[in-house]
MILUMKOL-690311 format. One record per atom (N, C-alpha, C): residue number from 1; atom name; y, x, z negated. Coordinates in steps of 0.001 Angstrom, whole numbers. Each point is the difference from the previous one (the first is absolute). Last residue first. Layout:
# residues N
i, at, y, x, z
NUM, CA, Y, X, Z
...
This chain:
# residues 99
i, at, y, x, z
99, N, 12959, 4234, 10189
99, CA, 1410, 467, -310
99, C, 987, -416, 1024
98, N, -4752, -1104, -3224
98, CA, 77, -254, 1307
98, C, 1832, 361, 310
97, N, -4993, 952, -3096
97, CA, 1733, 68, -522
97, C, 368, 106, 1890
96, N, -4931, -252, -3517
96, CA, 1026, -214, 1616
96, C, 1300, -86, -284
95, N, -4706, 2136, -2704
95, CA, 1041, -707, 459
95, C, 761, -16, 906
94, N, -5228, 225, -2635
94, CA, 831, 592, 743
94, C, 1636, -732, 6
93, N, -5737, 1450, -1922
93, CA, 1368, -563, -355
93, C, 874, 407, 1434
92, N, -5339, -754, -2366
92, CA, 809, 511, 1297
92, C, 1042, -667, -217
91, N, -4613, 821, -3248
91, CA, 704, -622, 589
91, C, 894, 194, 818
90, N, -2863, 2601, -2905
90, CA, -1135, -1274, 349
90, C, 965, -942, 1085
89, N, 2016, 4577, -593
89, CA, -1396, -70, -780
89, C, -883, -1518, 1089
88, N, 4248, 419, 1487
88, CA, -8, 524, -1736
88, C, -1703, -172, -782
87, N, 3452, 1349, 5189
87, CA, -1339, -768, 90
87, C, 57, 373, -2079
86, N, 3724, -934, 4209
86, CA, -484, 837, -1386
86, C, -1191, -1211, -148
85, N, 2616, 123, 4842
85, CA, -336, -443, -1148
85, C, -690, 1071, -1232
84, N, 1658, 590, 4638
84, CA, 1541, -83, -750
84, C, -1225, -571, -1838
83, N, -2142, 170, 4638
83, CA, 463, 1479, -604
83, C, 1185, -228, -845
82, N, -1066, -4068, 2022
82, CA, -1545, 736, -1444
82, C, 527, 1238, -103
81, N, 4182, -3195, 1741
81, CA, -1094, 1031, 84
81, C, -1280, 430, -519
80, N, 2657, -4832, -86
80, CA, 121, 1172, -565
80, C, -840, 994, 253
79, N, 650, -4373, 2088
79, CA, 1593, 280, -572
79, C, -366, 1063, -1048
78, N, -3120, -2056, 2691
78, CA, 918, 1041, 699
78, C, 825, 200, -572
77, N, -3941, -2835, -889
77, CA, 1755, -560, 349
77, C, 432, 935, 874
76, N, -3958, 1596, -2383
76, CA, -214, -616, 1131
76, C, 1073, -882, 644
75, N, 883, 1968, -3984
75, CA, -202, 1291, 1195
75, C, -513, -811, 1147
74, N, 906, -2678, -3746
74, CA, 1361, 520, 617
74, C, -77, 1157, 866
73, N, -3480, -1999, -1947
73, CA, 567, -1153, 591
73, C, 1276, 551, 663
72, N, -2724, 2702, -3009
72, CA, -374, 92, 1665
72, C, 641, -1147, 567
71, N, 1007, 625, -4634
71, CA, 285, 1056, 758
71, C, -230, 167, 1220
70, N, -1212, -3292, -3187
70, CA, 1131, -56, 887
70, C, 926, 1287, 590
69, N, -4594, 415, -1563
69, CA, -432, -1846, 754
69, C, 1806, 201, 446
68, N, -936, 3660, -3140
68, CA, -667, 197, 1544
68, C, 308, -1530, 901
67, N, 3537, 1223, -3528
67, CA, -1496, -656, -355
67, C, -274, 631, 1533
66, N, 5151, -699, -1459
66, CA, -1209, 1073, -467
66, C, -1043, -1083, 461
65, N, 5217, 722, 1540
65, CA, -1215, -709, 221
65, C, -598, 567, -770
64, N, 5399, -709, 206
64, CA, -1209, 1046, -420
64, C, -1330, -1102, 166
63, N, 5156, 27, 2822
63, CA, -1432, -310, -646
63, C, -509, 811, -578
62, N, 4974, -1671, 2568
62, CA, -413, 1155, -1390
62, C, -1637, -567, -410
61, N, 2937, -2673, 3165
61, CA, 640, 1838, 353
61, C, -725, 602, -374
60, N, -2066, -4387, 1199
60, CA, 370, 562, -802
60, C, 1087, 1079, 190
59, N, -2549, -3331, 2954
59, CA, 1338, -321, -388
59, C, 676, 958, -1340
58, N, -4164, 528, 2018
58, CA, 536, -7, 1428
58, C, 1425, -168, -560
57, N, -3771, -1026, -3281
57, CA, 593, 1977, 86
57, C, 1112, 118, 1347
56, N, -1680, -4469, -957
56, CA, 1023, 852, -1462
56, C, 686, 1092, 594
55, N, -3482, -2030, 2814
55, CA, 1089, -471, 261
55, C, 874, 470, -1449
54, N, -3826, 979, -240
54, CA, 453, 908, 1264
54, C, 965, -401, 494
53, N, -2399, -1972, -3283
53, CA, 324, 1682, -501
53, C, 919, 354, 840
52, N, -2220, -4367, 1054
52, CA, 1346, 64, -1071
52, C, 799, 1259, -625
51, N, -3990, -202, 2900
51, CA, 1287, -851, 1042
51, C, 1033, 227, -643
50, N, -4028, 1084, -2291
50, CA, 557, 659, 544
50, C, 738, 13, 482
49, N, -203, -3184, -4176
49, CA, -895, 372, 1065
49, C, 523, 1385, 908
48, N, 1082, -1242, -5261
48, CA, 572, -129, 1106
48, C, -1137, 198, 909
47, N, 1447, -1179, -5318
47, CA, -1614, 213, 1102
47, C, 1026, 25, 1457
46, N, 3686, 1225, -3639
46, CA, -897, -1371, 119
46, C, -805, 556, 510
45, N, 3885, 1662, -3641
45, CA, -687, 309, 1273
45, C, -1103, -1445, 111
44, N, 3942, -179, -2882
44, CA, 258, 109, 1009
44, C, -411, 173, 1246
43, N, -1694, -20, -4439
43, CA, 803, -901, -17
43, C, 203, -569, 1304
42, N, -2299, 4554, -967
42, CA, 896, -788, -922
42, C, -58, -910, 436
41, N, -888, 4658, 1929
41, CA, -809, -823, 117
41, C, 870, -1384, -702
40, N, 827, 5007, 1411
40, CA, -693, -1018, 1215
40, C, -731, -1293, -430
39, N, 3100, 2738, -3097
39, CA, 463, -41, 1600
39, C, -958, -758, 737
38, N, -1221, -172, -4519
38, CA, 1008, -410, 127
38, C, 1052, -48, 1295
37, N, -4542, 1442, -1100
37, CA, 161, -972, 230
37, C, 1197, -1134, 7
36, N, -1494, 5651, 1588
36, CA, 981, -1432, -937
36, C, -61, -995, -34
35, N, -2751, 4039, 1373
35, CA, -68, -852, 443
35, C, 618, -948, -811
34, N, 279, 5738, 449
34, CA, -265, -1024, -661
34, C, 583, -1347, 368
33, N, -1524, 4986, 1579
33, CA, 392, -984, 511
33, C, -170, -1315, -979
32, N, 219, 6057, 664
32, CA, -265, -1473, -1077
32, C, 462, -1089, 891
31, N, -312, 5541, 2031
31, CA, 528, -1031, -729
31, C, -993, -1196, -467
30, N, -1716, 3723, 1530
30, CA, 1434, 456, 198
30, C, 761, -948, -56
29, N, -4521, -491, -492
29, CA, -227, 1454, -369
29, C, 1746, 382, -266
28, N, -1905, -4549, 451
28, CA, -603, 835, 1254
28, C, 288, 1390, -449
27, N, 175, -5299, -2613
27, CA, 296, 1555, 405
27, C, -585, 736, 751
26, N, 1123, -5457, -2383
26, CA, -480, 918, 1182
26, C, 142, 1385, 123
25, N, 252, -4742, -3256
25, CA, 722, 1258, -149
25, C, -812, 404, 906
24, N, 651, -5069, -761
24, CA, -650, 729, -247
24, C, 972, 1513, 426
23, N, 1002, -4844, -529
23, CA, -100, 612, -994
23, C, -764, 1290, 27
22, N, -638, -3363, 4249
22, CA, 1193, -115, -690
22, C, -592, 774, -1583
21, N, -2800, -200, 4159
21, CA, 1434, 1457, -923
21, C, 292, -19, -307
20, N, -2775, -3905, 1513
20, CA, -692, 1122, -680
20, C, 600, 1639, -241
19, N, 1808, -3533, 2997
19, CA, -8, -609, -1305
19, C, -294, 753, -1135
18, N, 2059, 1905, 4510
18, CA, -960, -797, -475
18, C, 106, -229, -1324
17, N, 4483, 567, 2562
17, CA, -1006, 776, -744
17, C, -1177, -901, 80
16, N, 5279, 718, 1187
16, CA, -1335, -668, 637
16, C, -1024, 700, -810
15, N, 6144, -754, 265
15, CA, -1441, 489, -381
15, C, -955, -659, -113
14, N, 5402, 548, 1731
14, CA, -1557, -902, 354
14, C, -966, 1354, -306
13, N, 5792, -1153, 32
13, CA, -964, 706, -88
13, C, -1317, -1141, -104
12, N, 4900, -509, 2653
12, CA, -1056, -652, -661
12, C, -793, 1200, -441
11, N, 4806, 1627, 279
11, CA, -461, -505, 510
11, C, -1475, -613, -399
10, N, 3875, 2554, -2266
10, CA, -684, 245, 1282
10, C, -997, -995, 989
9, N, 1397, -894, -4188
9, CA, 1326, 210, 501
9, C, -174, 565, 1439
8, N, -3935, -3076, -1141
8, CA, 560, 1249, -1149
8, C, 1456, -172, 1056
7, N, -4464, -3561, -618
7, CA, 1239, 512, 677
7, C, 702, 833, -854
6, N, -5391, -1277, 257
6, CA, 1102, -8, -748
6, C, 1689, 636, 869
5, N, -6272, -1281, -91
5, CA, 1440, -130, 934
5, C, 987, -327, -752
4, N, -5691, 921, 35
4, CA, 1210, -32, -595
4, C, 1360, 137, 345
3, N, -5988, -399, 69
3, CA, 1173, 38, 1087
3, C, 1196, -659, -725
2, N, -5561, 1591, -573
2, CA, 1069, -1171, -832
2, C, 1313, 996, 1187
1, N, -5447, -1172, 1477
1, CA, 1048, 960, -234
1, C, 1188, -716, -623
């Protein structure tokens, strides 16, 4: 999973994605989900293990997760409802926003 950590005015954001989303386009009928390799991926993102997802997402305010693989790291964490997640066709999105 690539794992990304940037400080905003608000606070750290953190995006997680599998590898295999980066650039791709998702749809479920009621919205588009397109996989930036410019938000979740660049320069900035690295291979992270689970320990490493979960310690991001614990310190984030602001996450977007896509992929099934880091989508369940953060449902099996606890730090995000499955009833809160979007399901896009082939893949699963979600986010955390901690207040």
């Amino acid at each position: 999973m690539l794992l990304r950590e940037r400080t905003t005015d608000e606070g750290l954001l953190v995006s997680v994605c599998d590898p295999d989303c980066l650039g791709e386009t998702y749809e479920n009928g009621a919205a588009s989900l397109t996989v930036d390799e410019e938000f979740y991926g660049g320069p900035d993102a690295r291979e992270a293990t689970r320990e490493e997802i979960v310690n991001g997402l614990q310190r984030a305010q602001v996450a977007n997760i896509v992929g099934a693989e880091a989508v369940d790291v953060a449902v099996d964490a606890g730090l995000v409802d499955e009833e809160t997640v979007l399901d896009f066709g082939e893949t699963r999105h979600a986010q955390l926003l901690w207040l």
